[in-house]
C-alpha positions in Angstrom: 4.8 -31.9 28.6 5.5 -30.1 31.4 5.5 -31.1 35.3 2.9 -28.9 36.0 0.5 -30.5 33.3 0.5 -33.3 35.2 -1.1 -31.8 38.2 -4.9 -31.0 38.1 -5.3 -28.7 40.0 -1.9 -26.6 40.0 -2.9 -26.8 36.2 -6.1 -24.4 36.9 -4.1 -22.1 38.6 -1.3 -21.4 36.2 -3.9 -20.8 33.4 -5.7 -18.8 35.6 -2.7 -16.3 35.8 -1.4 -16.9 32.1 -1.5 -13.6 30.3 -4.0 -12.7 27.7 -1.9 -11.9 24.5 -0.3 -15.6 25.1 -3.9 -17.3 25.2 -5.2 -14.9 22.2 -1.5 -16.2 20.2 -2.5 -20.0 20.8 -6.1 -19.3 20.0 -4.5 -17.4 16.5 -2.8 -20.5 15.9 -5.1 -22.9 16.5 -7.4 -21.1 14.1 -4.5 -20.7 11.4 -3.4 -24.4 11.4 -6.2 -26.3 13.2 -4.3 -29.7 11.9 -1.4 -29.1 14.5 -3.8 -28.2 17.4 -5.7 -31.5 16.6 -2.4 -33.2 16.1 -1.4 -32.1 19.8 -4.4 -33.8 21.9 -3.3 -36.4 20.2 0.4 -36.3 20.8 -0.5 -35.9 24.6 -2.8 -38.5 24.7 -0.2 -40.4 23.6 2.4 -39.5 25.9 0.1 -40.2 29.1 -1.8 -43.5 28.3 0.3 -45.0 25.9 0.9 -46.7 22.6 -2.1 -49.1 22.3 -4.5 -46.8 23.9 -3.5 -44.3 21.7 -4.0 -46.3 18.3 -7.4 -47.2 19.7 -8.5 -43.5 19.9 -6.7 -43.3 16.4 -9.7 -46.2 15.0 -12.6 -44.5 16.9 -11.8 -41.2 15.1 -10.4 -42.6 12.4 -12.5 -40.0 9.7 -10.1 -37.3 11.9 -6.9 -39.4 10.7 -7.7 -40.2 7.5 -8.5 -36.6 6.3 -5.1 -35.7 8.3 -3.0 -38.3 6.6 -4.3 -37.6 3.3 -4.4 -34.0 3.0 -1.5 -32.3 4.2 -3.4 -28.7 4.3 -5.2 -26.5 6.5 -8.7 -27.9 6.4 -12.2 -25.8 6.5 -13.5 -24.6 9.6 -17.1 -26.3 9.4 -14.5 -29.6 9.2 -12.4 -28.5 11.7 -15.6 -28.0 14.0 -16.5 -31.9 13.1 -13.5 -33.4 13.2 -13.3 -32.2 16.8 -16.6 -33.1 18.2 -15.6 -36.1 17.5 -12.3 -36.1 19.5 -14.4 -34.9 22.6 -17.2 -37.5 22.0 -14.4 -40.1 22.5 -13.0 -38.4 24.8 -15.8 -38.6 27.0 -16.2 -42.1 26.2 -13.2 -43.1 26.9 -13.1 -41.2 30.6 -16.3 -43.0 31.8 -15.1 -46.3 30.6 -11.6 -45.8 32.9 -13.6 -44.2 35.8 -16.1 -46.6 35.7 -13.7 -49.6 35.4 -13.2 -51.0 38.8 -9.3 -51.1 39.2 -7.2 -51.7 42.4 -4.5 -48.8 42.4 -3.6 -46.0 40.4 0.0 -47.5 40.5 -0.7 -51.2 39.5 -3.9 -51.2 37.4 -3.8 -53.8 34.6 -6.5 -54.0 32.0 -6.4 -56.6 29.5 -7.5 -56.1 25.6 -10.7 -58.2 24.2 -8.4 -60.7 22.7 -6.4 -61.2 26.2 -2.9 -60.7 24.3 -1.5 -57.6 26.1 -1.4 -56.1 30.1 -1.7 -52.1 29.4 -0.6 -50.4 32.7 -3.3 -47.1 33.0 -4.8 -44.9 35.5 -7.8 -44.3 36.1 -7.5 -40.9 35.5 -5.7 -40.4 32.5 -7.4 -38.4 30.3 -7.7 -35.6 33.2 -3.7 -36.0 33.0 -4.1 -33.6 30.0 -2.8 -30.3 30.1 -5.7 -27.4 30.7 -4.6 -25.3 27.8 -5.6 -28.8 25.6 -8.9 -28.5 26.9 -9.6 -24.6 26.3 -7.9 -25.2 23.2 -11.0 -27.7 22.2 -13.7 -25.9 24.2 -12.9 -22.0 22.3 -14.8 -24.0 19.1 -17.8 -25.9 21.0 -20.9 -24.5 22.2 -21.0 -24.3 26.1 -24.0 -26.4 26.5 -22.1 -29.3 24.6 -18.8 -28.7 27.4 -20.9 -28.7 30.6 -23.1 -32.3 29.1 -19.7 -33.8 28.3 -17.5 -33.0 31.0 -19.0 -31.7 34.2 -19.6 -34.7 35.6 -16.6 -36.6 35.1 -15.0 -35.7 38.2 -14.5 -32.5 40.3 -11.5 -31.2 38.6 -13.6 -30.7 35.7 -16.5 -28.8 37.5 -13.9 -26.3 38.6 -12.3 -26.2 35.8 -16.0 -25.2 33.8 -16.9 -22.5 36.4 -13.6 -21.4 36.4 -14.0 -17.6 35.6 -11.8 -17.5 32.7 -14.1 -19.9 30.7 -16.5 -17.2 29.1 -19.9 -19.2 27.9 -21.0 -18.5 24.6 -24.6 -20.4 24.0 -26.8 -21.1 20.5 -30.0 -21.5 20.7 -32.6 -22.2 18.0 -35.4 -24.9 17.2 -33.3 -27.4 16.3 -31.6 -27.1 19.9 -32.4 -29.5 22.7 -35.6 -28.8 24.6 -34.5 -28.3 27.5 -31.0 -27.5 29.0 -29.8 -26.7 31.9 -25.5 -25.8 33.3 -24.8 -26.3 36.8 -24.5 -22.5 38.5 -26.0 -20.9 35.1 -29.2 -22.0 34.5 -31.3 -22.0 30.8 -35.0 -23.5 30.5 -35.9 -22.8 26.9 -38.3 -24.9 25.6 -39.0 -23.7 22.0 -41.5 -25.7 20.7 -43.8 -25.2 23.7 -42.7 -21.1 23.9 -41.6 -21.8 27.8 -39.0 -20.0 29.6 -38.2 -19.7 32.9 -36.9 -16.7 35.3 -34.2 -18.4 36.6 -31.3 -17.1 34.5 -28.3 -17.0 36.5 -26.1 -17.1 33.7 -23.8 -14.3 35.0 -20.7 -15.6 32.6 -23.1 -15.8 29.8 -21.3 -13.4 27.3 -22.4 -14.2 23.8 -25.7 -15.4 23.0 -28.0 -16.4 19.4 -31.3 -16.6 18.8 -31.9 -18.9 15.4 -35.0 -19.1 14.0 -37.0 -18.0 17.2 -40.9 -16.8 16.4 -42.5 -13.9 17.6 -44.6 -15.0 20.3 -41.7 -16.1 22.0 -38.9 -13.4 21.5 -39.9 -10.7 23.8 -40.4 -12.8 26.8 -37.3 -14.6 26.7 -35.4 -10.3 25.3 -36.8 -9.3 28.9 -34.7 -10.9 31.2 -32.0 -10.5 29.1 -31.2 -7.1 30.9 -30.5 -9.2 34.1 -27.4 -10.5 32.8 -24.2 -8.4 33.9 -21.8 -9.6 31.4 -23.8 -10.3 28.1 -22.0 -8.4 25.4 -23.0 -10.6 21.6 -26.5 -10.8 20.6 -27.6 -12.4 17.5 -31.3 -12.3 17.0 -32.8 -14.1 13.7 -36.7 -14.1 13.5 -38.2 -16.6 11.2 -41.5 -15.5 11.1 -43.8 -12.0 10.6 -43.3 -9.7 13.1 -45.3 -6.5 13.4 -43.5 -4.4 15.4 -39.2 -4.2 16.1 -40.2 -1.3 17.8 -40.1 -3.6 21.4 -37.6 -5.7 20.1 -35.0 -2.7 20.1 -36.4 -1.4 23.2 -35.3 -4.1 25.3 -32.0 -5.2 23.6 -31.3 -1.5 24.8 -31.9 -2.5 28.0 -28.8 -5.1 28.4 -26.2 -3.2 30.4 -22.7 -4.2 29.1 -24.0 -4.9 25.1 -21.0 -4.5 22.9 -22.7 -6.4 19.5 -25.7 -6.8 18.2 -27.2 -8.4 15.1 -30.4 -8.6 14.2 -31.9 -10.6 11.2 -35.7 -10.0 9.5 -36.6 -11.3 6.4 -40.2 -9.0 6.1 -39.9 -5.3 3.9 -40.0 -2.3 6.0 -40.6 -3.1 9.1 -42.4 -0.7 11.4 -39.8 0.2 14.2 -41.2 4.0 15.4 -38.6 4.8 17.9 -38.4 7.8 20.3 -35.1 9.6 20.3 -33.2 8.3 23.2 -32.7 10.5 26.5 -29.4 10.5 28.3 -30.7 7.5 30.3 -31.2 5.4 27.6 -28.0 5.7 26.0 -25.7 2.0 25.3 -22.8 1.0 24.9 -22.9 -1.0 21.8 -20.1 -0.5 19.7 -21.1 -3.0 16.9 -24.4 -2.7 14.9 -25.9 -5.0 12.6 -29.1 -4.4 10.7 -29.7 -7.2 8.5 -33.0 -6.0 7.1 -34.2 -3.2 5.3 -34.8 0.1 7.7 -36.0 3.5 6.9 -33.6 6.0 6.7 -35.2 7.9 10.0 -35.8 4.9 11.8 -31.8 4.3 11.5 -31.0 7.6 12.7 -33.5 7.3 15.9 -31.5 4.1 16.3 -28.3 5.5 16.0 -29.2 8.1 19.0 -29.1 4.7 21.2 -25.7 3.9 20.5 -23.4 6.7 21.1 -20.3 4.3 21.0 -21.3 2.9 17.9 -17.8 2.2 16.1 -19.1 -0.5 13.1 -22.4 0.2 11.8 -24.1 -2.4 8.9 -27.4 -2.0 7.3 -29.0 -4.6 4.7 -30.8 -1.4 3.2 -31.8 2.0 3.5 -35.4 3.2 2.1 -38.3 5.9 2.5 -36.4 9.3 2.6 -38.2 12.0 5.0 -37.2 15.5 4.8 -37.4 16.1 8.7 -34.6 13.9 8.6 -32.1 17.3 8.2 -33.6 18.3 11.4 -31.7 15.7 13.5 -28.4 16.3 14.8 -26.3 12.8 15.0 -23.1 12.7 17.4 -21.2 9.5 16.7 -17.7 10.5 17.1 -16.1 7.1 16.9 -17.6 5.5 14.0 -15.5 4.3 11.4 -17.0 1.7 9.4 -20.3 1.7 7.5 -21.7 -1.2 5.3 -24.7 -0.4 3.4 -26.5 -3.0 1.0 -28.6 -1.3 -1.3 -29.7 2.6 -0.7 -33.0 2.8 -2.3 -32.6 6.8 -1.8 -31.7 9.6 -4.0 -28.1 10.6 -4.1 -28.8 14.2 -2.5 -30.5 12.4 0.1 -27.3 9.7 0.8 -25.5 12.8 0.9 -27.7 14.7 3.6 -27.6 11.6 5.7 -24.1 10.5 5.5 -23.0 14.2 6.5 -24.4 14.1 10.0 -22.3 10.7 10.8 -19.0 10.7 12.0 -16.3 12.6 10.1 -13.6 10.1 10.9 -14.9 7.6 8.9 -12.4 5.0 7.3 -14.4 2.5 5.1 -17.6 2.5 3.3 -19.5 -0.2 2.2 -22.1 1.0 -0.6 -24.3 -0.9 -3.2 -27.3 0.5 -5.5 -29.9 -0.8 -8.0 -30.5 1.3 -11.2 -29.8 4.9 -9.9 -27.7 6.6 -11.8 -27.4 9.2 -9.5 -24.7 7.5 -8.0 -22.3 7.2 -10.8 -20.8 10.8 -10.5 -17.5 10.1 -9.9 -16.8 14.1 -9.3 -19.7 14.6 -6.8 -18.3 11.4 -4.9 -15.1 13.5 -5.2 -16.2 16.5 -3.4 -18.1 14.4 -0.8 -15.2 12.7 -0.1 -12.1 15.1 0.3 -15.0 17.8 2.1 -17.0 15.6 5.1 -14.9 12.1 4.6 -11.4 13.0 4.8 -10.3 10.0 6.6 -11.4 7.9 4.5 -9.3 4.8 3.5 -11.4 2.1 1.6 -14.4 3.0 -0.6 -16.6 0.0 -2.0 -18.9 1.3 -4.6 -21.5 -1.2 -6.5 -24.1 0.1 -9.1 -26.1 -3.2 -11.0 -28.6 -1.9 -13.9 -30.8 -4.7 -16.5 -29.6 -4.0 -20.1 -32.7 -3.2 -21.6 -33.9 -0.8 -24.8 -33.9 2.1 -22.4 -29.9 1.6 -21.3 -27.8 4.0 -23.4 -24.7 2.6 -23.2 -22.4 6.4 -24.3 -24.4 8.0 -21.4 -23.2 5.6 -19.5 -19.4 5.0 -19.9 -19.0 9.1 -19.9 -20.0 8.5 -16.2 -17.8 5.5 -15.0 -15.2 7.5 -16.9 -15.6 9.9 -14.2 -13.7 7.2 -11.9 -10.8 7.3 -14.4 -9.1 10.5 -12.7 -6.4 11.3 -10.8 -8.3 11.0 -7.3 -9.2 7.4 -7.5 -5.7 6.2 -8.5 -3.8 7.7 -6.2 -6.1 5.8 -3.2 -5.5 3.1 -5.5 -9.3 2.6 -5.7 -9.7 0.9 -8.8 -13.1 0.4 -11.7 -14.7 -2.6 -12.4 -16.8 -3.0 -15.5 -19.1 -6.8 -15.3 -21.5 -7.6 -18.3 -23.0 -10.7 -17.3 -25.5 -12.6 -19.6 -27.8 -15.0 -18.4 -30.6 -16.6 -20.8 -32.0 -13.7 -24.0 -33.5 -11.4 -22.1 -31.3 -11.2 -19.0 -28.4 -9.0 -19.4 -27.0 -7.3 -16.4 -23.9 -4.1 -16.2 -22.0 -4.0 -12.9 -20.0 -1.0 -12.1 -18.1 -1.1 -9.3 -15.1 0.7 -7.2 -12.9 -1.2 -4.4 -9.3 -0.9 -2.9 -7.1 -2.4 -4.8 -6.7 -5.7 -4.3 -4.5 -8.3 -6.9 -6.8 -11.3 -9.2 -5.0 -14.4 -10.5 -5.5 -12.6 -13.8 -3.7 -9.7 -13.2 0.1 -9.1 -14.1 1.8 -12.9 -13.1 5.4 -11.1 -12.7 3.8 -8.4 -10.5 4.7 -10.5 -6.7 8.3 -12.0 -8.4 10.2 -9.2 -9.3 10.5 -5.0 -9.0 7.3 -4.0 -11.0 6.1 -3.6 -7.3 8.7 -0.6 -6.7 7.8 0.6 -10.6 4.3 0.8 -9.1 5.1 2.4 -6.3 7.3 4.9 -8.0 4.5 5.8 -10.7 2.0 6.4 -8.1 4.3 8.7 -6.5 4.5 11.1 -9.4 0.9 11.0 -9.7 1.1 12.3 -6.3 3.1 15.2 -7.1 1.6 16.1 -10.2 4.5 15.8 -12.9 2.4 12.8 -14.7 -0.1 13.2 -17.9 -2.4 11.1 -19.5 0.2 10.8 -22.1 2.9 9.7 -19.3 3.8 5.8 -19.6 3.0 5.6 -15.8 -0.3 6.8 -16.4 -0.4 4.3 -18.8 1.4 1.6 -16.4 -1.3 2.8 -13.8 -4.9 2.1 -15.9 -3.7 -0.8 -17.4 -3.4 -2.0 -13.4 -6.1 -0.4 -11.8 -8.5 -0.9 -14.6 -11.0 -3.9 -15.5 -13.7 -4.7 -17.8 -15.4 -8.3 -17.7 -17.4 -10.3 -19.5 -19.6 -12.9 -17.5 -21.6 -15.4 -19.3 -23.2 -17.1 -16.2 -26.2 -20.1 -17.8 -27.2 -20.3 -21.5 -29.6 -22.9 -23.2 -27.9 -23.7 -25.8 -30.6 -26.2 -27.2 -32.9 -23.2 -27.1 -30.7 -19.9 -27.2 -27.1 -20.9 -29.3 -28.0 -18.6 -32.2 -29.2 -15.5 -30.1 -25.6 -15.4 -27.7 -23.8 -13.0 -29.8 -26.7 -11.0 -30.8 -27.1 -10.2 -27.2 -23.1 -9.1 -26.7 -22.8 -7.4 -29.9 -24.4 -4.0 -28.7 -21.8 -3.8 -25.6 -19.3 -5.4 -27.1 -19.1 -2.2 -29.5 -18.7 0.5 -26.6 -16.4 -0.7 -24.4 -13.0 -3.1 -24.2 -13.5 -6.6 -22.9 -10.6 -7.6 -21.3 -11.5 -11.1 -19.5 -14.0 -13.3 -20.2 -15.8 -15.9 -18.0 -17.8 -18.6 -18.8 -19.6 -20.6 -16.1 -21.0 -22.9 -18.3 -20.5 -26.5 -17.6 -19.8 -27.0 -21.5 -19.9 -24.1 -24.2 -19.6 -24.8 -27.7 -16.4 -24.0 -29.3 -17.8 -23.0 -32.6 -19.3 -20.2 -30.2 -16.5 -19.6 -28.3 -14.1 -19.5 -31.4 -17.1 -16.6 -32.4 -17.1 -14.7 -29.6 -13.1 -14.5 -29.4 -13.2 -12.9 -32.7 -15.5 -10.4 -31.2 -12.6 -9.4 -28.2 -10.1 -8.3 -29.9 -8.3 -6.7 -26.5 -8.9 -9.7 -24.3 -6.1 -10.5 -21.8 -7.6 -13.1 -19.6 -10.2 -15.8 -20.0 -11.6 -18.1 -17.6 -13.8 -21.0 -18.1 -14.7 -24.9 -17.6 -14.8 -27.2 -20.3 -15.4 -26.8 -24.0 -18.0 -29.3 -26.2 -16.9 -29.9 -30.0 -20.9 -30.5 -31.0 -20.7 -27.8 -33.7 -17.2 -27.9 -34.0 -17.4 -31.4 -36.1 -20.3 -30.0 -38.1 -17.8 -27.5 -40.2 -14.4 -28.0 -39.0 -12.7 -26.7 -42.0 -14.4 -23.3 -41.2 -14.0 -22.7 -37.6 -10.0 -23.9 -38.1 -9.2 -21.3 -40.6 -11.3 -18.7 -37.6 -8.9 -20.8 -35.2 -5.2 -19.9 -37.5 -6.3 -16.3 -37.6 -7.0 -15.7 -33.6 -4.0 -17.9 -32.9 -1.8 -15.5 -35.1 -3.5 -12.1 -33.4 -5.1 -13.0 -30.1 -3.7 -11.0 -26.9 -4.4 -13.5 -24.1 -1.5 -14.2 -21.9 -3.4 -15.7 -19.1 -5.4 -19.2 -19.0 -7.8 -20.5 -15.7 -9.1 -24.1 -16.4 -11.6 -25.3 -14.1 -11.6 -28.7 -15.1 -9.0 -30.4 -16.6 -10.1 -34.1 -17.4 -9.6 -33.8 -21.0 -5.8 -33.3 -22.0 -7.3 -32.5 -26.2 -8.7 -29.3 -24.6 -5.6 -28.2 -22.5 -3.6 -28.6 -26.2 -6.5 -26.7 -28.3 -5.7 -23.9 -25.4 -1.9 -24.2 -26.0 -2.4 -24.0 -29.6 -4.9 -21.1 -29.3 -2.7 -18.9 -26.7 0.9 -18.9 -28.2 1.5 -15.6 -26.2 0.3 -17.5 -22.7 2.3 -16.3 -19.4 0.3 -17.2 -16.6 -1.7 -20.7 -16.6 -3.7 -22.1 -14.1 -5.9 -25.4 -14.1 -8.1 -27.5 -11.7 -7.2 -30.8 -11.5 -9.5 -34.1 -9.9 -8.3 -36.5 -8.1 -8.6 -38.9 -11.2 -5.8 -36.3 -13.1 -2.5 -37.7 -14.5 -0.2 -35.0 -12.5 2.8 -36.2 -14.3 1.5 -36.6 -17.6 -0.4 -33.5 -17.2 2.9 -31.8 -16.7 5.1 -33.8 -19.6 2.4 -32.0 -21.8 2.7 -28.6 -21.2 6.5 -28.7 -20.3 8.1 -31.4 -22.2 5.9 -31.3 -25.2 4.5 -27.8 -25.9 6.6 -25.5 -24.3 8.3 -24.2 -27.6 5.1 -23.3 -28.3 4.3 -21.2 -25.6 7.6 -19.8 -24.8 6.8 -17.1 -22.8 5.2 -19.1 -19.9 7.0 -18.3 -16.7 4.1 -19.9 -14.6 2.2 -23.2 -14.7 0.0 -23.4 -11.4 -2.0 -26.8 -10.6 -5.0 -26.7 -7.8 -5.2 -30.1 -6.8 -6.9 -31.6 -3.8 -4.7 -33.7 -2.5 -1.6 -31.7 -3.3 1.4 -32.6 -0.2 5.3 -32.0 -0.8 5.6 -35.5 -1.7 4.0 -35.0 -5.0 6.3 -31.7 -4.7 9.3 -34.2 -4.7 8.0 -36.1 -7.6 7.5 -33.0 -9.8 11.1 -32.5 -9.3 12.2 -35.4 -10.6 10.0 -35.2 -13.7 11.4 -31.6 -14.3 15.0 -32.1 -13.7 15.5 -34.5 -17.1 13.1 -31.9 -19.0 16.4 -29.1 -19.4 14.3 -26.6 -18.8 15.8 -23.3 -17.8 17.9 -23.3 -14.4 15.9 -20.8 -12.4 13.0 -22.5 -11.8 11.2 -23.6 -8.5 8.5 -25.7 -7.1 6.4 -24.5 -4.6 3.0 -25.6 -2.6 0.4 -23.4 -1.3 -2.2 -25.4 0.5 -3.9 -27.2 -2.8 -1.6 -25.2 -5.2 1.7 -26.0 -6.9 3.5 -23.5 -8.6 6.5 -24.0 -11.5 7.8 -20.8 -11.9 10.1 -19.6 -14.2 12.7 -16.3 -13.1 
């Protein structure tokens, strides 16, 4: 630790003047790696009070330790959020316990243990010993109202340290919340069960605030003297219960005079928000827009003439088309990112609307239900290179029910449309998803996104140059001198091209006869070339079945497989089992459970041409034996495996070493290497 850590209030004044970009690098780190950040309170704390001391904070927060010790990983947020609160709790127990204890000198203080065994020398201010950046470091993840209760009263260098201007306050508020709560200099009185607030809001730090679950009766009264606050620039407003009119809502969020974000969340179906068009004086600066329930299309746009500086605009759905709509003139010249959930609109009317927005748009976020006037893939063509030139990352869903009206050739001659030339060279790929769910529910998901690589997707595509062969393809795309008949066309669809099948819930005690029935009409039209079953167990009679029925199928995920009807006829479904061993295309294996070692070998038996496999092991899993398996005693049988990847939850590089040493007497080939990725170890083959 430095020298100037260990002085209070030279402390302040340093991290007053440290520069941003170093505070926004810890904060980056910190976010990346929370472990280490946790790991250095603890380290200082150590370094300051002691040995003993510092073993005691160990056993009061010894749930922190444990998950630590155990789990060398990067561990969730929401766990990262606990495990600190209950650092600070201590913390603040452990400060009042010195402060309180009555001592003679900060030089000579001795306290004795419970057991009177051991002198400890301390002071009795210790913990305000620690380093300011240690306490930001902790305070950037709790909510204000939690750091003002549990330190403000400690001692005076932490009051100026909490009105310090550099601390920005960022409050939650919601039902569950405490009654009443009040921070010294910046005052709150919200009392939401009795729908009380007060005038006295001299919160002039206040920069982010939420509104959970807040009713009606109470929202506007506490919205109006929102617009006194100078520096408020996140609003997050969710409404719980029916509210008639947004109309107000908007009006005084428009109010707030340095607004940069603003999310509002209503659960009710077309709301009724009849805006005017704003004047001059009414304009914001909001930059960030989030409307997280349905709006009608001219209710957006009178909306949109509040926020001038409107960069990121999301909408949960667009409905209600009105023709005076192409009346309006929008000026939104620094927009660049617009998420829509589901457009309830006709395609000529998207069109209309999404001409009058910015022209320097980058991404766009769209999702429909049953329109098929959306899957043109040449009129998104001429939409796009005319008004959205700019444009960098297209996200394109269409969902549709399989019923007796869906004709399936109609269909795949549009999504065909998505197969040119255009959308390969933005490296926008197609999705196909057929997911099954019960008899009658069957459900077709088209969809277009960026390119972005799946576990089932080409294993040697990060290891070695098919990158550059990639790269090189799409560059004669580029310049025209490629053909459908070209192998890197051919290289190209077979990357940027998917087709799914998702079998999501089936009864099988009511529905195990009907399964293939259901697939068999699809099945016909297109080429399945993954298959995912979310069942906890499907039968492998069924599954031996419906392989026979996906003749292209590179990838298959699943769980675990039951044997109920396989022991009714095994002679049967093993002579089905010979015949897709011999001609199945499958090179790549996800196992989400992998209790049962007899499955893993029915999977080694049934993929001979396997490349890429990947399984989820429990705690309760045999790693080693688990490995001898695949490696030791079935890898002449899948020769062309180059990558054998285990998810296990308390994966460290100790069990890294181990693996080693139950590799290196195996004589496997000489280029191979271990690796861990949080939970994951990979053995990989060059």
């Amino acid at each position: 630790m430095s020298a100037d850590a260990l002085k209070p209030e030279s402390s302040i004044m340093s991290y007053g003047s440290m520069e941003i970009s170093s505070i926004d690098t810890r904060r980056r780190t910190a976010i990346l790696q929370p472990v280490l950040a946790l790991k250095l309170v603890f380290d200082e704390i150590l370094l300051i009070i002691g040995v003993r001391w510092y073993y005691l904070i160990r056993k009061k927060a010894a749930k922190v330790v444990y998950k630590i010790q155990i789990r060398s990983k990067a561990i969730d947020i929401p766990e990262w959020l606990e495990n600190l609160y209950i650092v600070v709790d201590f913390c603040q127990y452990f400060n009042e316990w010195i402060v309180n204890y009555t001592c003679l000198g900060e030089s000579s203080n001795f306290v004795k243990d419970k057991d009177g065994a051991h002198d400890i020398r301390i002071s009795t201010t210790s913990i305000e010993y620690l380093s300011n950046e240690i306490f930001y470091e902790v305070f950037d993840y709790l909510d204000d109202y939690d750091i003002f209760e549990s330190f403000s009263k400690l001692n005076n260098r932490f009051q100026h340290l909490l009105i310090c201007l550099f601390l920005r306050l960022k409050i939650k508020i919601s039902h569950l919340s405490l009654q009443n709560r009040s921070i010294q200099n910046r005052y709150i009185d919200f009392n939401l069960k009795q729908s009380r607030t007060t005038t006295d809001f001299l919160l002039n730090h206040l920069e982010s605030l939420r509104f959970i679950d807040i009713e009606s009766n109470n929202i506007l009264q506490r919205l109006s003297i929102l617009s006194l606050l100078p520096r408020l620039m996140s609003l997050t407003i969710i409404i719980e219960d029916d509210f008639k009119n947004l109309n107000d809502i908007y009006l005084l969020i428009f109010k707030i005079p340095a607004l940069k974000f603003i999310k509002i969340s209503y659960n009710q179906y077309n709301p009724y928000i009849p805006l005017p068009i704003a004047t001059i004086y009414q304009i914001t600066s909001i930059e960030r827009l989030n409307i997280n329930h349905t709006c009608r299309i001219i209710n957006l746009i009178t909306i949109l003439s509040y926020t001038p500086q409107l960069s990121h605009l999301t909408c949960k759905g667009l409905i209600d088309w009105d023709e005076v709509i192409q009346d309006f003139t929008i000026t939104l010249p620094y927009l660049t990112y617009i998420s829509l959930g589901l457009c309830f609109i006709q395609f000529n009317e998207f069109e209309i609307f999404i001409k009058k927005l910015s022209h320097c748009l980058e991404v766009l976020k769209i999702s429909f239900y049953d329109n098929k006037t959306y899957i043109d893939g040449n009129r998104w063509k001429q939409l796009i290179s005319q008004y959205l030139p700019q444009l960098q990352k297209f996200y394109f869903r269409h969902d549709e029910i399989i019923d007796s009206k869906f004709n399936v050739i109609k269909f795949y001659e549009q999504i065909n449309q998505f197969n040119s030339l255009f959308w390969i060279e933005r490296q926008w790929i197609s999705n196909l998803s057929i997911s099954i769910s019960g008899t009658i529910c069957k459900q077709i998901m088209f969809s277009v996104s960026p390119y972005k690589k799946k576990w089932n997707q080409s294993s040697e595509y990060i290891e070695n140059n098919s990158y550059d062969q990639k790269f090189t393809s799409l560059k004669q795309i580029q310049h025209g001198i490629t053909t459908r008949e070209s192998s890197a066309y051919k290289y190209l669809m077979r990357n940027f091209q998917s087709v799914d099948l998702i079998i999501k819930y089936w009864d099988f005690n009511r529905y195990e006869n009907s399964i293939l029935y259901n697939v068999i009409p699809i099945l016909k039209m297109t080429k399945i070339t993954h298959l995912n079953i979310q069942n906890e167990q499907f039968f492998i009679g069924l599954f031996v079945n419906l392989l026979r029925m996906l003749p292209d199928l590179e990838s298959l995920e699943l769980k675990t497989l039951s044997t109920k009807d396989y022991n009714s006829s095994p002679y049967v479904y093993e002579n089905i089992f010979n015949s897709l061993s011999a001609n199945n295309k499958i090179t790549k294996i996800l196992l989400t459970c992998a209790n049962d070692f007899k499955q893993i070998q029915f999977f080694i038996d049934l993929c001979p041409y396997i490349q890429y496999f990947e399984i989820y092991c429990s705690n309760d899993t045999n790693i080693e034996s688990l490995v001898r398996l695949i490696l030791m005693d079935n890898l002449k049988l899948i020769p062309n495996l180059n990558i054998l990847c285990l998810s296990i939850p308390t994966a460290n590089d100790k069990l890294v070493d181990e693996l080693h040493k139950v590799l290196k007497p195996m004589n496997l080939y000489a280029n191979y290497m271990v690796k861990r990725l949080l939970d994951k170890i990979h053995i990989q083959w060059k």
